[in-house]
C-alpha positions as CSV (number, residue, x, y, z in Angstrom):
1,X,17.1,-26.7,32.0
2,X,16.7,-29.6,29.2
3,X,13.5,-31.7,29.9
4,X,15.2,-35.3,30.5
5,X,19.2,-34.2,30.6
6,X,19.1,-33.3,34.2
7,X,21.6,-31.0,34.3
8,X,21.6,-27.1,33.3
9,X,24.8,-24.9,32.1
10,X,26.3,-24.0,35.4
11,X,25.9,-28.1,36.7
12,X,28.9,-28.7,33.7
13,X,30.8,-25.2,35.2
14,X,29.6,-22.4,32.0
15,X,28.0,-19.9,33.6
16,X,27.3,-16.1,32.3
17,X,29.4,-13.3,33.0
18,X,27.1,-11.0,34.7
19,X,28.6,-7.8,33.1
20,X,25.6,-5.5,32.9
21,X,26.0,-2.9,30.0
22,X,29.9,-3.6,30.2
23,X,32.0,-5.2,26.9
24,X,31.7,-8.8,28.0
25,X,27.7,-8.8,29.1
26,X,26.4,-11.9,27.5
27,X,29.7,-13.9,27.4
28,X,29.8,-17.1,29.3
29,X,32.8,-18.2,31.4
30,X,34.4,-21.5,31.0
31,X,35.3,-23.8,34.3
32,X,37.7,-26.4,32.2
33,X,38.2,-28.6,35.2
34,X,34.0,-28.6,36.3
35,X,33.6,-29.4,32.1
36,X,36.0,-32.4,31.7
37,X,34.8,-34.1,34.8
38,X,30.9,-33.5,33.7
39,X,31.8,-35.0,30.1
40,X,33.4,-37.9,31.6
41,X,31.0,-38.5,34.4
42,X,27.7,-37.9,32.8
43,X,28.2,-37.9,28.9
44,X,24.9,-38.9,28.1
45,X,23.4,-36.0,30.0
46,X,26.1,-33.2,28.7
47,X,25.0,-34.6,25.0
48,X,21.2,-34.6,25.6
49,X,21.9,-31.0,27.4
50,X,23.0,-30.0,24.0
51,X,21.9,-32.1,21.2
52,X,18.1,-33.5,22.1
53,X,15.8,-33.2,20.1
54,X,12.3,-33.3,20.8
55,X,9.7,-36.4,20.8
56,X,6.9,-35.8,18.1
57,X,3.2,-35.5,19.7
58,X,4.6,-32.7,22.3
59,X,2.6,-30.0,23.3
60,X,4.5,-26.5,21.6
61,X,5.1,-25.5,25.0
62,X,7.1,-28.7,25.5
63,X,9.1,-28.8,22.2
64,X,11.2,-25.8,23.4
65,X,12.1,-27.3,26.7
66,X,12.4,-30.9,25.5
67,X,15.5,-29.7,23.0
68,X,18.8,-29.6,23.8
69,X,20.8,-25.9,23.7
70,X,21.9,-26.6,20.2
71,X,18.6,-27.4,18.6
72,X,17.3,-24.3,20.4
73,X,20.2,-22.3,18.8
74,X,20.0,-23.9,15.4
75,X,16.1,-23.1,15.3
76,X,16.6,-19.6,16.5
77,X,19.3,-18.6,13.7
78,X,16.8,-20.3,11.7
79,X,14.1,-18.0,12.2
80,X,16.4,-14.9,12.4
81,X,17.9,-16.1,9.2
82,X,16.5,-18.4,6.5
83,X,12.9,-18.0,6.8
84,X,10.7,-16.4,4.9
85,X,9.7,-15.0,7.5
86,X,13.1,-13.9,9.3
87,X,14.3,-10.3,9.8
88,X,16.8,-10.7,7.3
89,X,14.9,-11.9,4.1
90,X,12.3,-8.8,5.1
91,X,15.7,-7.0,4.6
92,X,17.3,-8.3,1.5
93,X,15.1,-11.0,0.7
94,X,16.5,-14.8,-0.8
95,X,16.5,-16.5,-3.7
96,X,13.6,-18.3,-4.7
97,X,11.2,-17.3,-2.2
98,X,8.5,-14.4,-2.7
99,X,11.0,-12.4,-0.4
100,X,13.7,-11.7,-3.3
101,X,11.5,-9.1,-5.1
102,X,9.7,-8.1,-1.7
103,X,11.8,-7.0,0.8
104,X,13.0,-3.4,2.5
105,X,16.5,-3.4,0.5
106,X,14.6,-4.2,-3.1
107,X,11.8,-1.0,-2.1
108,X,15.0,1.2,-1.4
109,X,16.5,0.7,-4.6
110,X,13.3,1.3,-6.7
111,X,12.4,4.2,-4.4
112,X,16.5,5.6,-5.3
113,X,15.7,4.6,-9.2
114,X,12.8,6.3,-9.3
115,X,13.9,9.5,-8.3
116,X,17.1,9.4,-10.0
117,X,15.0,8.8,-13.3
118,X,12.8,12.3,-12.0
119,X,16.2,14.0,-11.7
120,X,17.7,12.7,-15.1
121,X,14.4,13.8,-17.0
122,X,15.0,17.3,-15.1
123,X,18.1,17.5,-15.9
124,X,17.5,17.4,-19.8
125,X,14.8,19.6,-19.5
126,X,16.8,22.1,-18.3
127,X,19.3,21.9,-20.4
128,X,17.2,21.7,-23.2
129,X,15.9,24.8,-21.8
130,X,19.4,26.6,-22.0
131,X,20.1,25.2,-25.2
132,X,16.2,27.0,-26.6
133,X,17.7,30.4,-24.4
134,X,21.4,29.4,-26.0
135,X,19.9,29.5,-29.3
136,X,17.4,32.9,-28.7
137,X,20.5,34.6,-27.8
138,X,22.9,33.4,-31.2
139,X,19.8,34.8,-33.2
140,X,19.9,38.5,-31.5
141,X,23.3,39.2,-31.3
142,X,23.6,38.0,-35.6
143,X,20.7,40.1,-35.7
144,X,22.4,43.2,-33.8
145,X,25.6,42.4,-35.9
146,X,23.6,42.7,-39.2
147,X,22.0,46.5,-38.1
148,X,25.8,46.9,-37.0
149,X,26.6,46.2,-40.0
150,X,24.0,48.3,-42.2
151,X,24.8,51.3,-39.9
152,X,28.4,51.3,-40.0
153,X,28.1,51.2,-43.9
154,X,24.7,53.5,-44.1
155,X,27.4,55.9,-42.6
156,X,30.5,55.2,-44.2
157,X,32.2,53.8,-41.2
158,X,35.3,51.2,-41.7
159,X,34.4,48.2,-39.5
160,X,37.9,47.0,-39.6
């Protein structure tokens, strides 16, 4: 009920569908004849059901129930939404506000970058650590090919 409209949702015929846990649970149903006659009869009331705002120097209590269903809606999304302090800019943050470099998405990322610059650094020192072994290992074998070499002509073998 709006504060001063006099009417609620089901007095215009939109009432919810009482679908507990089912796919349409939350949905409201539409009575297009109940509707037409409430806008024609009582416009002023449907509109301040839906659009009133409320009077400044109300208590906070009152504020919600002096505004129509729209305003309530518009300051909800609001919250949920544009805020600063909204479930979405703790998320992903918006431009401009403190949020942009402070939020859930933002930490992720650096947390990710962080640990893919830990994986890059041990990545190249493992390889340099192959190309040191790599290197060991080119040394010996010249090395065994030299003896090779020396025996094969300390003993008059043909390496050919």
């Amino acid at each position: 009920m709006v504060s001063g409209s006099g009417l609620t949702l089901e007095d215009i015929g939109i009432t919810s569908v009482q679908d507990y846990g089912g796919t349409k649970d939350g949905t409201f149903k539409i009575n297009e004849t109940t509707l037409k006659e409430a806008i024609e009869n009582n416009t002023e009331q449907v509109s301040k059901l839906f659009m009133q705002s409320a009077p400044s120097g109300v208590s906070e209590e009152e504020v919600y129930n002096q505004k129509g269903i729209m305003m309530r809606l518009k300051d909800i999304l609001y919250d949920e939404t544009v805020s600063s302090k909204s479930v979405l800019a703790k998320k992903v943050g918006f431009e401009g506000t403190t949020t942009v470099a402070n939020n859930t998405l933002t930490k992720q990322m650096t947390e990710y970058q962080k640990k893919i610059d830990e994986m890059e650094d041990l990545f190249a020192d493992k390889e340099q650590a192959l190309y040191t072994k790599y290197s060991k290992l080119e040394t010996i074998m010249n090395n065994y090919n030299s003896q090779m070499t020396y025996l094969s002509q300390a003993l008059g073998l043909s390496t050919s």
